[in-house]
Structures are given as structure tokens and as C-alpha cells.
N, C-alpha and C positions, 0 to 999 in steps of 0.2 A: 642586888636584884634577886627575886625569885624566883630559882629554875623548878621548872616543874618534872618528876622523875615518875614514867611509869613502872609496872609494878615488873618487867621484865626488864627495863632497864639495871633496876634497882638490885634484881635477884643477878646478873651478871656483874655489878658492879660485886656486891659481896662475895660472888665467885674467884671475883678478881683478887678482892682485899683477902682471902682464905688461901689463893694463889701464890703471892707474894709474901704473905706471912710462912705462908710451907718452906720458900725458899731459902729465908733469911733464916729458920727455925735449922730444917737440915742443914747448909752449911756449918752453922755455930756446933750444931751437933757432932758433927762428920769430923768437922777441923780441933774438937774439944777431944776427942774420942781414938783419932787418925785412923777414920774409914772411910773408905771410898763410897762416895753418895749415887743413889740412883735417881735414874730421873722416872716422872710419872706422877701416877696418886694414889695415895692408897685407900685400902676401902672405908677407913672411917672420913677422910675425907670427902669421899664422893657420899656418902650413907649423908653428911654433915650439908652436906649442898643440899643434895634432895629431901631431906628434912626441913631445911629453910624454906624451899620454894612449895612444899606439900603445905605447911604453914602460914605464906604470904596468900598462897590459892587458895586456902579453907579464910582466910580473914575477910578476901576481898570474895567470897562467893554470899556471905549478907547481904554487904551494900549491891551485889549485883540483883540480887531478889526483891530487895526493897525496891530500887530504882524501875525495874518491871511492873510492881507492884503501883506504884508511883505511875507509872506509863499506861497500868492500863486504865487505872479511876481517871486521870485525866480524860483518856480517849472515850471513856464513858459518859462522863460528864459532856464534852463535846457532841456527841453521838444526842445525847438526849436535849441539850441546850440546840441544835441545829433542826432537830425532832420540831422541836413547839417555835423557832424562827420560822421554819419555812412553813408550819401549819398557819401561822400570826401575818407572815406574806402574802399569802396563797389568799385569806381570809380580807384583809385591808384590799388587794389588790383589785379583787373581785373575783377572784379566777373559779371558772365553775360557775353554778347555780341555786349552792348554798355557803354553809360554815365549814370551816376545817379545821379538825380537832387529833388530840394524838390520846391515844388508849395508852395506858404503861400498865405491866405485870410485873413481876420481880423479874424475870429473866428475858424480857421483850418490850417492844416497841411500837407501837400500829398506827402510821399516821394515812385520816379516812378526809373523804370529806364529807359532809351531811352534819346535821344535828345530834344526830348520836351515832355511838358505833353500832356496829350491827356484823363485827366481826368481820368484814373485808376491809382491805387497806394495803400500804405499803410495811411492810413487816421488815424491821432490825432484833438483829438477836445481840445480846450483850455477852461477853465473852462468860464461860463458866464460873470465874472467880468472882463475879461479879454481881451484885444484886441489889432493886432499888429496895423501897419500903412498901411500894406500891400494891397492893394484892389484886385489883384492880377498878382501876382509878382512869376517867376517863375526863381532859381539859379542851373544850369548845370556844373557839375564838372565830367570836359572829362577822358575818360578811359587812365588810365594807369597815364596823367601826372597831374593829379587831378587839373587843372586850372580850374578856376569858368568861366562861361557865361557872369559875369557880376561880378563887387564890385556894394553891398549892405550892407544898415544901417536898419536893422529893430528895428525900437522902438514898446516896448512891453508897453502897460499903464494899470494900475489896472483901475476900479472905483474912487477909490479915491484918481486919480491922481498922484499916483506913477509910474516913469516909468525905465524902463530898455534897453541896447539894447545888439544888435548883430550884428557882423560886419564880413561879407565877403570878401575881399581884391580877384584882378584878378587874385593872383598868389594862391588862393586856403585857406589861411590863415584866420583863424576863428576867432573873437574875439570875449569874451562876457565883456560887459560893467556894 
């Protein structure tokens, strides 16, 4: 079976194994020598520990940035794919007196209702790292038969060059990529 070993388990276990090698080292020594042994650690020892686990911490601080990085294009993607669902609801369902549409910028979100934007709305901001392709790009999904204004491909890109998109077809149909 496959035990799974986190990364502090891992660093105590090699504590361990660095532990018992000291001990079996010193005695062989002490008994090869006829001197009397102390007990403790000494400083390359402990210099040796904390080198390992300075090491295991610099390895796993990538995947910890990537995985963030990972979490937020995700949460972006969501954010903006939830943007043009509930504009596409709102718009089929009847709600209101016209269309409801979602305005995108590279670093925001403005979902309005009416025909076009006109710069009020409900406003999302996208986290810093984060930006569409959008410069400003505005998708209207008409009342009742929820058809879009337009098919649109918004690519969503981290920082660190990760990217994602979303896709609006004319016939109102959303996809996220």
C-alpha cells in the first residue's frame, strides 16, 4: 500500500534516521577509541537537520505558488463564467424590463441590465494577478430568448502565465475552457 508522508513528517523521520545513525556511529567510535561517549548533538548535526528541512521548505514553496496560482485562475474563471450565467437567467427569465448583459475590462466585471452598458451595474473586481484579454468588451443576452449580442472568447491569464477561457456562442451558450 501507499502511505502518503507529509513534508514534516518526512523532515522528522530523517531527524530520526540522522539520530540513530549518530548513535551507532558514536558508540563504534567511543568503544574503537576507549572513550567515554557524550550524549547530545553536535553542531554539525543540528547545522545538517536544518539544512534538510531549509531545503524540503525551498522545494515545496513552487508547488505552493503554483497551486495558488492554480486557485486563483480557477476562482476567476468561476467569477466570470457566474458573471454571464446569471446575466443569461436574469435575461430568459424575464427579470426587469429589458436585457442583461455583463461589460468585462481586463481587471473588472459589471453585470447591468438594459441594452447596453451605460457604466452602472453590479461591479467584481478580479484579484491583481489576474487579467482578461478584454479591453472593453461588453455581451447582451436579450430578454426572454437569452441570445447573446455577440460570441465571445475571453481568455483569463494569471501572472504566471497560466490561462483559462470562456466562451459565449450567439445562441446564448456558455462555455468555460
Amino acid at each position: 500500500t501507499h502511505r502518503h508522508c507529509c513534508w514534516g513528517h518526512c523532515a522528522f523521520r530523517v531527524f530520526a534516521y540522522l539520530s540513530t545513525l549518530k548513535r551507532h556511529m558514536k558508540k563504534r567510535l567511543c568503544s574503537m577509541f576507549h572513550v567515554p561517549c557524550s550524549k547530545g548533538f553536535s553542531l554539525i548535526e543540528t547545522v545538517m537537520v536544518v539544512a534538510v528541512i531549509g531545503i524540503v521548505a525551498y522545494a515545496s514553496l513552487g508547488s505552493l505558488r503554483q497551486a495558488r496560482n492554480r486557485t486563483l485562475l480557477g476562482n476567476a474563471q468561476a467569477t466570470i463564467l457566474h458573471a454571464f450565467e446569471g446575466a443569461r437567467s436574469r435575461a430568459v427569465t424575464g427579470v426587469g424590463t429589458g436585457d442583461h448583459g455583463v461589460h468585462l475590462e481586463p481587471d473588472r466585471i459589471v453585470a447591468f441590465e438594459g441594452s447596453a452598458y451605460t457604466g452602472a451595474g453590479f461591479e467584481t473586481l478580479l484579484p491583481l494577478s489576474i487579467a482578461t484579454d478584454q479591453v472593453s468588451s461588453t455581451i447582451v443576452f436579450h430578454r426572454l430568448s437569452a441570445r447573446s449580442s455577440a460570441s465571445t472568447t475571453v481568455v483569463i491569464t494569471s501572472n504566471a502565465g497560466s490561462t483559462s477561457t470562456v466562451s459565449v456562442t450567439y445562441d446564448g451558450v456558455i462555455i468555460p475552457k
